[in-house]
Steps between C-alpha positions, in 0.01 A plus 500: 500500500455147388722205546743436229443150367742334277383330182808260473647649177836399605619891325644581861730195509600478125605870509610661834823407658533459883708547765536219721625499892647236700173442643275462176786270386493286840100513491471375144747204573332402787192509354661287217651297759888540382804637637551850451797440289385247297197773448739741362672275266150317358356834477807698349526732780857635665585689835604840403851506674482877512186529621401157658139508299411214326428573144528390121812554343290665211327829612068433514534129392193424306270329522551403847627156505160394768217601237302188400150460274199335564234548260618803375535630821846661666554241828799598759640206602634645813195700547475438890881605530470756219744784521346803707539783203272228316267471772433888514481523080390737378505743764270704612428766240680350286439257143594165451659360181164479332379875539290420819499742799506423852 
């Protein structure tokens, strides 16, 4: 099987909703160099107080709020500290947001 390898369309973050933990929350911060909380307020992000996740109060917020362009290319700005359901996309078998298999 070959190695999947994006092409930057960006489809994947304008379109598809994530969940986010604690920990992709904490990494992204870090990695932005700001307190958590002030993370979650900048970013529009809440602590579910059922559930204790950190997500947007709108279900799949689109297009994720740390999508950039460069020349027409999709950049992550948190790219090192990415989320880890982004860093496995698309998964194995599996087609991205622009009809491309894994």
């Amino acid at each position: 099987m070959n190695a999947f390898t994006c092409r930057r369309c960006g489809r994947c973050c304008r379109q598809i909703g994530i969940p986010w933990s604690e920990l992709d929350a904490s990494l992204a911060a870090a990695h932005l160099q700001m307190p958590l909380g002030d993370f979650l307020v900048k970013y529009g992000f809440i602590v579910n107080s059922r559930t204790g996740e950190i997500e947007h109060p709108e279900a799949s917020v689109t297009p994720c709020p740390f999508l950039s362009y460069e020349k027409d290319q999709a950049i992550c700005i948190i790219y090192p500290a990415r989320p880890w359901i982004c860093q496995g996309y698309p998964g194995p078998g599996m087609t991205c947001a622009d009809g491309r298999h894994r």
